[in-house]
C-alpha positions, 0 to 999 in steps of 0.5 A: 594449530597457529594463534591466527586459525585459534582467533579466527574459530573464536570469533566465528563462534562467537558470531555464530552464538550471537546470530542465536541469541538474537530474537527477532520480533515482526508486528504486522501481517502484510507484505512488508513483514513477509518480506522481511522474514523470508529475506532474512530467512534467505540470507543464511540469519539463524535466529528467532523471528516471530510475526505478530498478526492483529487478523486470524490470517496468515500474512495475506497480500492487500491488492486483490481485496478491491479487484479480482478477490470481489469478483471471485477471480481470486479465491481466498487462499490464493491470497496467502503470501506463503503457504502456512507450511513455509512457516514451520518449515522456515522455523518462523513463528505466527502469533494471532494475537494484538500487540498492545505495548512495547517496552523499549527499556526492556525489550517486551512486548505485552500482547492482548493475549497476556503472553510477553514477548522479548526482541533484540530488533523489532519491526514495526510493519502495522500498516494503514487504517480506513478513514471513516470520514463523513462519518464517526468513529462511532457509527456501525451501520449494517450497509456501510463498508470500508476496505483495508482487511479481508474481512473488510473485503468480504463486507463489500462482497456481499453488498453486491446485488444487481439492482441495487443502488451503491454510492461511493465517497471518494474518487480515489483510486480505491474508490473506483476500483470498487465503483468499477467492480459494483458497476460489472457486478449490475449494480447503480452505482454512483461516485461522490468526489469532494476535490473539483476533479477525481484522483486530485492527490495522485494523478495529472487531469489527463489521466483522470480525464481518461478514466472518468471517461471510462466511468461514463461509458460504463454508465457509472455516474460520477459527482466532483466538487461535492462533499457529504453534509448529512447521513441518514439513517433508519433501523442501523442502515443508512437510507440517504445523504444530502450533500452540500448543493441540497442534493439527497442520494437515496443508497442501499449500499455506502461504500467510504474509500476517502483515504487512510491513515497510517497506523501508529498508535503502538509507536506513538505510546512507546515514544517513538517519533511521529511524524506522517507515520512513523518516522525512520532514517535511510536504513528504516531504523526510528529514533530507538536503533533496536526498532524499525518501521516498514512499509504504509505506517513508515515514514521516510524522506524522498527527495527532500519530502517526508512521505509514506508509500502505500504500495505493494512495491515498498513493503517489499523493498523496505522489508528487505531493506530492514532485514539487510540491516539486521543482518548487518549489511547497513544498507540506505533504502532508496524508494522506487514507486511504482503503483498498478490499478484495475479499472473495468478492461484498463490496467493503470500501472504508474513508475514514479511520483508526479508531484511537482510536474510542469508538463505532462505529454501524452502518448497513444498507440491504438488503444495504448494510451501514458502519460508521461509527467515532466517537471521541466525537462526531467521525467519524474512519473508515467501513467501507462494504460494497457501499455506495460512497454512504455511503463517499464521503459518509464520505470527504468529511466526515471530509475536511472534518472534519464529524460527522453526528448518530450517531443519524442515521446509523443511520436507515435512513430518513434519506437519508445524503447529507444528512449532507454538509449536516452543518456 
């Protein structure tokens, strides 16, 4: 046996032995902590990994809760991102438990449980919050329901009853996927937006013109530019609010969908950066390279901007990413947002971010109807309604960083797949 053939079983060994002492430690039951189990699974990585979930489920995907899951198209078990036999299978351990501190000196984690966990790498993927606002942290009102778990989901489930009246703070995308839900389920319901037009933060006056549209037809009735002043309550139900014009809405249901928040309270108390979320670098690791954060509670720079992505598409990304580099791949993580949304018969799907647009052109086919957003001559966003053509054509140029012609976009002649021939 040559001195070369020693060396080489020597380190193999060495690294085989290493890969086995390391202890991988997941907080967070969402998509971007699946995701990076299964991918470091996938890519050969025999260590320890255990997933620490806040919630008595199993990794659950978020999306249905506001659409097919309040319908009943979606049972609760096909919620699952993977069946519970795939973690015994994939040697993957799930604790229920809540994480309540990380030592980073140490490398422990003290669960509410009492248990102490060691990690050598850990992933922070907690997720977002619900914003409570207009009311208190402190208000517990029976007929009151927000959206960001599944047992939030199951709350809002049981609100709808036809005839019943339903109003919603906030014109968001989550607001009216639920307003649009409640409307098809019989019931009145009413939309309180405070910004002067609904999707003010995500979406070009096009495209909310278009779904308020959609709302109005439905006889869903929508109020912009107004802001919640006063809740009143009686017996722990809220009866009504009186908004700032004077106006008083009788409720039976208060449904509050006006934002998030990223949840950073464990980061924050092991002196890790904050800033937006928690604050990572292009391979998702924080200011400590032992821990990462991935998906809504990661913060990261895009384009010169400090952003969170609050979509199923970077957990994903950002979960493969982080388990890449602790592999041992350094891999940059390169966002690539992409967005769907159900409301009433229109699937929005949205490729990019509109921030900073200068001209939006729009395109219709029938009844296939996208916006595309341009910020001077650069494509950097589509809004595509029952048009997934043209969303993944839009997906892939902006991608590739390639700009079609405005006015051939809005040729309803011009077969928009020959914008991929766009150099």
């Amino acid at each position: 046996m040559s001195l070369n053939t020693t060396l080489i079983d020597f380190f193999e060994e060495l690294s085989y032995k290493t890969v086995m002492t390391e202890k991988i430690v997941i907080i967070g039951g969402g998509q971007a902590s699946i995701s990076c189990a299964s991918h470091l699974r996938n890519n050969g990585f025999d260590a320890e990994i255990f997933i620490i979930c806040e919630e008595n489920f199993y990794p659950y995907q978020r999306p249905p809760l506001s659409k097919k899951f309040l319908t009943g198209n979606f049972l609760e078990e096909r919620l699952l991102l993977k069946k519970t036999d795939y973690y015994k299978t994939s040697n993957i351990q799930v604790i229920f438990s809540v994480a309540e501190e990380i030592d980073r000196e140490k490398k422990e984690i003290y669960l509410q449980s009492g248990e102490k966990i060691v990690y050598t790498k850990l992933v922070i993927a907690t997720g977002s919050r619900a914003k409570k606002a207009p009311l208190s942290a402190a208000d517990d009102f029976s007929n009151v329901a927000y959206l960001r778990s599944l047992n939030d989901a199951k709350s809002v489930k049981n609100f709808l009853q036809p005839g019943k009246r339903i109003l919603i703070v906030g014109g968001g995308y989550l607001g009216l996927e639920v307003a649009s839900v409640c409307s098809l389920s019989g019931m009145d319901t009413i939309v309180v937006e405070g910004a002067d037009r609904i999707l003010k933060r995500v979406a070009g006056e096009p495209t909310a013109t278009y779904v308020k549209q959609i709302f109005s037809i439905k006889g869903v009735k929508i109020i912009e530019n107004e802001i919640v002043k006063k809740i009143n309550s009686s017996d722990n139900r809220v009866t009504n609010v009186e908004l700032f014009s004077g106006k008083t809405i009788d409720l039976d249901f208060l449904f509050v969908a006006t934002g998030g928040y990223p949840e950073v309270a464990l980061a924050k108390k092991a002196n890790l950066q904050i800033e937006n979320g928690i604050m990572v670098n292009e391979r998702l690791e924080t200011n400590d390279s032992s821990i990462y954060a991935a998906g809504d509670c990661a913060s990261f720079y895009h384009n010169g901007e400090l952003l969170r992505l609050e979509s199923v598409g970077n957990a994903i990304d950002q979960g493969q990413t982080v388990a890449l580099n602790i592999i041992g791949n350094k891999t940059a993580f390169r966002a690539k947002p992409w967005f769907w949304t159900e409301q009433f018969d229109k699937k929005l799907q949205i490729a990019g971010l509109c921030n900073g647009f200068t001209e939006i052109v729009t395109r219709q086919v029938k009844d296939k109807v996208s916006f595309w957003y341009f910020k001077n001559e650069m494509l950097i966003a589509v809004d595509a309604f029952n048009d997934p053509q043209s969303y993944m054509i839009a997906k892939r140029l902006i991608e590739e960083n390639k700009s079609p012609k405005k006015e051939i976009v809005s040729d309803i002649n011009f077969e928009i797949k020959d914008a991929l021939n766009t150099k």
